[in-house]
C-alpha positions as CSV (number, residue, x, y, z in Angstrom):
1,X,36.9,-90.5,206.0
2,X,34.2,-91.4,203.6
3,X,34.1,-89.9,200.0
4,X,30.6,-87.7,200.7
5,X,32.4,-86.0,202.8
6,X,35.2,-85.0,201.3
7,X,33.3,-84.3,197.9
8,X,31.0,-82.1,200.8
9,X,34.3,-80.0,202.2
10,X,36.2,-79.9,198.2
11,X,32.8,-78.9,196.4
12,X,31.5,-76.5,198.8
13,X,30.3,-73.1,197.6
14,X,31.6,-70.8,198.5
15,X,35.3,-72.7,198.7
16,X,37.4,-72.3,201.6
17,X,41.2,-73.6,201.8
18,X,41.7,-77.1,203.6
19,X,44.3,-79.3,205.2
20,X,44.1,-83.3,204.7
21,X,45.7,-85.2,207.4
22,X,46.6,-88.5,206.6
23,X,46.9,-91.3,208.9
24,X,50.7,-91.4,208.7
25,X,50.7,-87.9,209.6
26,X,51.9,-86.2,206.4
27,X,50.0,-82.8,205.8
28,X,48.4,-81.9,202.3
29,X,47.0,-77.9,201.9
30,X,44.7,-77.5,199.2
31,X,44.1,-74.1,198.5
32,X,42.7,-74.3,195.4
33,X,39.9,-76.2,194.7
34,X,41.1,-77.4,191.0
35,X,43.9,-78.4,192.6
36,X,42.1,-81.7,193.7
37,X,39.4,-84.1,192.4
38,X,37.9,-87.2,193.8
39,X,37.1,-89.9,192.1
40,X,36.2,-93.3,193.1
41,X,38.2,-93.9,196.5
42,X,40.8,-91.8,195.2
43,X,41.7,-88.1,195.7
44,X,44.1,-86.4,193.2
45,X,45.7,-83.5,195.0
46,X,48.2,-81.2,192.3
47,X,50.2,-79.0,194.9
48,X,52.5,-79.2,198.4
49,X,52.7,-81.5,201.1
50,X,54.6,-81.6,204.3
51,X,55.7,-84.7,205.4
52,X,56.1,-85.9,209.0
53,X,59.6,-84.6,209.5
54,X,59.0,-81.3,208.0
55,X,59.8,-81.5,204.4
56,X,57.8,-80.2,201.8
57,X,57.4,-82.2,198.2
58,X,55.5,-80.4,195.3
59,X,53.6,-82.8,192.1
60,X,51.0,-84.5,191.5
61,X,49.6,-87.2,194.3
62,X,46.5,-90.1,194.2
63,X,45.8,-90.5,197.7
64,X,42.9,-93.2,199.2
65,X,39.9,-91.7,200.4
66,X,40.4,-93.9,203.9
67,X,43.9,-93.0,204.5
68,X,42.8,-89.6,205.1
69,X,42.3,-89.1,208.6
70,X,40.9,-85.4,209.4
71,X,40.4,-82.7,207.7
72,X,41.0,-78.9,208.9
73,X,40.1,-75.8,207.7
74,X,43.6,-73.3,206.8
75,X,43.4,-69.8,206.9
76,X,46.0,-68.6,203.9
């Protein structure tokens, strides 16, 4: 993933709730768009992911731009 577009999907007026996939699999909603920020190669997501084997962890997480492999619109 490059950083235009994820600025394009997090920035986009009006906002509408996404999922980051990351290439190990783990599963990040943001449903808030001040819940995240990127910056350099870096995304800062505040909120819940699922990992891989179905557990949930809540805080704060600085992710690489390129270990995000899709991204998917949620309905919430």
């Amino acid at each position: 993933m490059r950083v235009k577009d994820l600025e394009r999907v997090l920035y986009h007026e009006p906002f509408q709730p996404f999922r980051l996939v990351l290439s190990d699999g783990e599963e990040v909603t943001v449903s808030v768009p001040r819940k995240a920020h990127v910056s350099g190669d870096y995304v800062a997501l505040s909120g819940l992911s699922r990992q891989r084997d179905g557990t949930s962890r809540q805080g704060l997480r600085i992710i690489r731009v390129d270990e995000v492999a899709s991204v998917e619109n949620v309905a919430l």
